[in-house]
N, C-alpha and C positions, 0 to 999 in steps of 0.2 A: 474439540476443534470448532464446531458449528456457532458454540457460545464464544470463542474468540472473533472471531468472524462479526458475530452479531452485536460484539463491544464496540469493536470499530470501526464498523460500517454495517450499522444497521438496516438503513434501508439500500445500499446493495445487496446487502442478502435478502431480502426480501424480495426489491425486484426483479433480479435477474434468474431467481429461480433455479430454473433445470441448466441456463448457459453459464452459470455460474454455481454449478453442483462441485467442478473442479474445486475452485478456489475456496468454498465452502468446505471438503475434505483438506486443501492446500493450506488456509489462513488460520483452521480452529481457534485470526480475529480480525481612485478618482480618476482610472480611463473610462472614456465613453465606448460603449458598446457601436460601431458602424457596421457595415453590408460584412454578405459572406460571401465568398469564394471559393472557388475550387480549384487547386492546383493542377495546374496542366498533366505534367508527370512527373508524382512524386516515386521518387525509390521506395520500392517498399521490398527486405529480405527475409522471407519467412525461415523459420529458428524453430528442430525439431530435434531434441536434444536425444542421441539414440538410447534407445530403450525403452522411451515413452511408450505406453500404451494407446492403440489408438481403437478401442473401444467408448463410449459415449461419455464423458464426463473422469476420460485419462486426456493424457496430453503435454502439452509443453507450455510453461507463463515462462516468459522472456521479462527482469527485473530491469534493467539499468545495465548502464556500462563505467566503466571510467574513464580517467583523462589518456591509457594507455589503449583504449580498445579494447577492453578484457568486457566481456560479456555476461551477465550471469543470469541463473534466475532457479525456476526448479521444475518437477516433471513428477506426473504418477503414473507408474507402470501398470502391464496389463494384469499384474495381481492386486493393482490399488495400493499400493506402496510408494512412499515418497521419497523424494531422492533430488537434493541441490546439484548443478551442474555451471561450471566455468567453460565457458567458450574462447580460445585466444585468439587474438586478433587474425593468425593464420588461419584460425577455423576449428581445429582443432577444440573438442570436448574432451573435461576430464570430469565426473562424476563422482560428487562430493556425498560420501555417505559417515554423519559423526559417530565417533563409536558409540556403543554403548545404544544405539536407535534400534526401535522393535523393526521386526520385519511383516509382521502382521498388515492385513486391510489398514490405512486410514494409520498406520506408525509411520515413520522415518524420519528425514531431513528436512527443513525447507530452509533456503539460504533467501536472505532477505537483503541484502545489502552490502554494496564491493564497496572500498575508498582507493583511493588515486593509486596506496602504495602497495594494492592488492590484495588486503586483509578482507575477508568476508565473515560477516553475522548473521545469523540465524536462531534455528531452534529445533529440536529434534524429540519425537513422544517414544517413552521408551517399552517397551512390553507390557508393563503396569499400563499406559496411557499417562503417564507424568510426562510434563514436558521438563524441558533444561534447556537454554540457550548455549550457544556456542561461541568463540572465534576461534577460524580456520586463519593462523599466518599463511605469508606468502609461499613459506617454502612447505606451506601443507599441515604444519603442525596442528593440533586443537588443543583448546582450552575449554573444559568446559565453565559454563557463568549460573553460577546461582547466586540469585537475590535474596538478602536476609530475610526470612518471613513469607517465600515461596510455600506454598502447601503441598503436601506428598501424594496426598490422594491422585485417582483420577479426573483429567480434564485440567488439573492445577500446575503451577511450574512455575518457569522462569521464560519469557520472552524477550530476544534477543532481535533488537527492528531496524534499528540505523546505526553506520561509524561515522561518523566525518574524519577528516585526511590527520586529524592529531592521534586521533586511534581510540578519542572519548563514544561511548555507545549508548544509546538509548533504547530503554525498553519497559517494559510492563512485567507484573508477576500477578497471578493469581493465587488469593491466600489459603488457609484451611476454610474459607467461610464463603470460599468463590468470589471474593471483592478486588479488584483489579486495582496496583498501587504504581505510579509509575518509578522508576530510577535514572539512575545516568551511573557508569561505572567510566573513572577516570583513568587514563593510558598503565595506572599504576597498580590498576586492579581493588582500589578503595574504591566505596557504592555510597551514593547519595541517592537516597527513597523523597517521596516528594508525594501531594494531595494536592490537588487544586480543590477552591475554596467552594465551597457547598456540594462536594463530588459527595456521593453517597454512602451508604456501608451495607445496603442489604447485599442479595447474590448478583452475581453480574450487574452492579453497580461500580464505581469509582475512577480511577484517571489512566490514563496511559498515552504514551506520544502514537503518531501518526506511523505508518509503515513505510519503507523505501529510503521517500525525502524529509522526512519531520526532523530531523538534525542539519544545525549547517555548521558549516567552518567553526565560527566561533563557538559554538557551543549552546545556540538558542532553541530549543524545539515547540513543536506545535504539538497539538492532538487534541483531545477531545476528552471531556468528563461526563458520567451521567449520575444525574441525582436523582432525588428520595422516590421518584415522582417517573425516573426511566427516560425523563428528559434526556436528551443530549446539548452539551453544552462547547464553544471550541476556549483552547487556552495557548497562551503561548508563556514557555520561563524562559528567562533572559538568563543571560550566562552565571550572574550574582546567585540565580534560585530565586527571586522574583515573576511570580506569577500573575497574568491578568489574563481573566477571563472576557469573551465576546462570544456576542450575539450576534446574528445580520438582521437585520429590519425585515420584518414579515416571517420570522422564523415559527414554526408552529411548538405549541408546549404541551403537546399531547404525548403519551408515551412510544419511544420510537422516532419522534419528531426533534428539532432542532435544529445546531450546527456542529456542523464538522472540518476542525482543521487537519488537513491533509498532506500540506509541503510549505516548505520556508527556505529562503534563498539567501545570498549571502547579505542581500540589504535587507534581511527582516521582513520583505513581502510575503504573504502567506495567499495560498492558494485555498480551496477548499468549495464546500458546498451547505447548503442548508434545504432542509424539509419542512413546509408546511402541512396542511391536511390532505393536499391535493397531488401536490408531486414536488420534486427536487429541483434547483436553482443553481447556477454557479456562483461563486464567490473571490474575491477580490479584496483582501483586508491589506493596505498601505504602512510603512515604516511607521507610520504618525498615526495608524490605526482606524483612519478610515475607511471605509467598507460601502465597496464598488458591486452590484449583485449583477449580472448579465444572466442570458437564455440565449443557446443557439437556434437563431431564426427557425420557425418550423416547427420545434422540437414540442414533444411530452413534459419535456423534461431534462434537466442537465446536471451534470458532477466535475467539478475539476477536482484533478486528482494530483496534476504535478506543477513547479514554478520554476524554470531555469534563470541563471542570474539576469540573462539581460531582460526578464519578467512576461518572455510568452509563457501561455499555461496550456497542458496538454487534458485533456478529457473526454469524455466520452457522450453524449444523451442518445436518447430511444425517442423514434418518433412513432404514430400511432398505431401500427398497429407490433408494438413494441420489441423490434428488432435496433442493435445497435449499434452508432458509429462513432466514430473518431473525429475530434476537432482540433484545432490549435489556436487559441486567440495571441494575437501578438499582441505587442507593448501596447502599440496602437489602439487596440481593440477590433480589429479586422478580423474576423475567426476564417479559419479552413476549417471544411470537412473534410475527411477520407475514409475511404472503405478497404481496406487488406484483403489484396486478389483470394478467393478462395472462403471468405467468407460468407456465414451460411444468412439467407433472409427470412429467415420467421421469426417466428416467436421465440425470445431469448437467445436466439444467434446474434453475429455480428463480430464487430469489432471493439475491443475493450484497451484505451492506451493505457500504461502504470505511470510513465516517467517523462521527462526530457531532459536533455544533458544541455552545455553549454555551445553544444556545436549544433543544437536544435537536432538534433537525433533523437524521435521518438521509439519508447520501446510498450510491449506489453502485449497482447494475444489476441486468435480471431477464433470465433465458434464455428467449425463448418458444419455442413447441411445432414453429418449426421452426430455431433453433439460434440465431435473432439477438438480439444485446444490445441493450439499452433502459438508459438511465439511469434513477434516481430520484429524486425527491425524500421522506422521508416525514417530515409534519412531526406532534408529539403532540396 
């Protein structure tokens, strides 16, 4: 789980350490920049899926919601066991656990991703430590998804990351040789595998789309490559299977360094971030693929993580002495900060956003001040 984590967001796992020890067991992977702001009083609903565990590094990650209000995301209990959970718009939780998921430390569920008509994907490690993707339909059922060329062993499988509303999925597999291959499996259950062009083949080398939001509507995803070299690299395929790769300007090429795309909206805007030697950048890549880099004022350091259509971006940065918070830059480029009552201020606490939907409802979790996640909700 740690080496998935570390494919797809390498330097989050790196920096967030112990406030991101959760999601580290959870993931095993041309506007101007102007002033900041702080929002008077933003809603913010904290999201504590029952059964979470709330010893140090259990908790609740709040993923996204849909256009119905259905909530999702996932939780690890006080035996370190993992378990996806649906919230309905009444409030109501129902706890999604796939069959066949070990019950062991560090096994279970993690649902990664709802669409409009309520279908949720994910992935689940099973008593061996194999992973296998899932879709959960609406009325509960599962399917489990294996990808041609998944490997058996432990730590390998099948990952299951985005649906968009046609019910196409996006996800990553890890082989017999530990090399990360991306796919897209179409509503009919036929898989198209896919490499972006100089991706790797050693271990924890090669392609896979972005978590949450890296699929839109149409069928274009984003994510990230890494090559010979450990580099990270960001790519977007267009719905044909047409692949292009991008760099941000200043991106560093040392191993662990580069760019990373994160979220795509339904005009092809991708959100995302890049690392040089020194710390992390947000990013900004345009339909026509131009690439906008910003830093929220102050900061260490910045990550955007999500893009909603009308192209605010939701994300997070640390400032010095590295505790973290929540931003929103809008279309404009005017960023909010915010901080989610309850979170903790030291070192690797804070607040962490995943997502933004279309109604500018931000989701995604806060560290409190003795190490356990909380979900959020924040709505403007």
């Amino acid at each position: 789980m740690t080496n998935h984590i570390a494919f797809y967001q390498f330097c989050s796992a790196v920096r967030r350490k112990g406030a991101l020890a959760l999601c580290l067991a959870l993931c095993v992977l041309g506007l101007g920049l102007s002033g900041s702001a702080h929002e008077p009083r933003p809603s913010i609903t904290t999201i504590d899926a029952p059964g979470a565990g709330t010893a140090a590094s259990q908790g609740t990650v709040a993923d996204g919601d849909n256009a119905r209000g259905a909530i999702m995301g996932y939780y690890l209990d006080g035996s370190n066991v993992l378990h996806g959970f649906l919230r309905a718009p009444d409030g109501r939780f129902t706890t999604i656990d796939a069959p066949g998921a070990g019950t062991a430390a560090n096994q279970g569920t993690v649902a990664n991703a709802l669409n409009t008509e309520g279908a949720i994907v994910g992935y689940y490690t099973d008593a061996s430590n194999v992973n296998h993707g899932f879709l959960r339909a609406p009325d509960g059922r599962f399917t489990r998804i294996e990808a041609p060329g998944a490997g058996t062993s432990g730590g390998q499988g099948t990952f299951a990351m985005d649906i968009n509303p046609a019910g196409t999925i996006a996800g990553a597999y890890l082989d017999e040789s530990y090399v990360f291959h991306g796919f897209q499996r179409a509503p009919d259950g036929r898989f198209t595998t896919y490499e972006a062009p100089g991706a790797g083949t050693a271990a924890y080398q090669g392609t896979g789309p972005a978590s949450f939001s890296g699929l839109n509507p149409a069928g274009a995803v984003t994510g990230n490559y890494v090559d010979a070299s450990y580099v990270v690299h960001g790519f977007v395929r267009a719905p044909d299977g047409w692949i292009t790769t991008f760099d941000a300007p200043g991106a560093g090429t040392g191993a662990s360094q580069g760019t990373w795309g994160t979220s795509i909206n339904p005009a092809g805007a991708i959100a995302g971030y890049y690392c040089d030697a020194t710390t992390c950048h947000g990013l900004l890549r345009a339909p026509d693929a131009a690439i906008t880099t910003f830093d929220v004022p102050g900061a260490q350091g910045s990550e955007a993580d999500s893009i909603n259509p009308e192209g605010a971006i939701a994300g997070c940065y640390w400032d010095a002495s590295n505790v973290y918070h929540g931003f929103i830059r809008a279309r404009d480029g005017a960023i909010t900060t915010f901080d989610a009552p309850g979170a903790g201020t030291a070192a690797w606490e804070g607040t962490f956003p995943w997502s933004n939907d279309p109604a500018g409802r931000t989701f995604g979790y806060y560290i409190d001040t003795s190490g356990v996640a909380h979900g959020f909700m924040r709505t403007p």
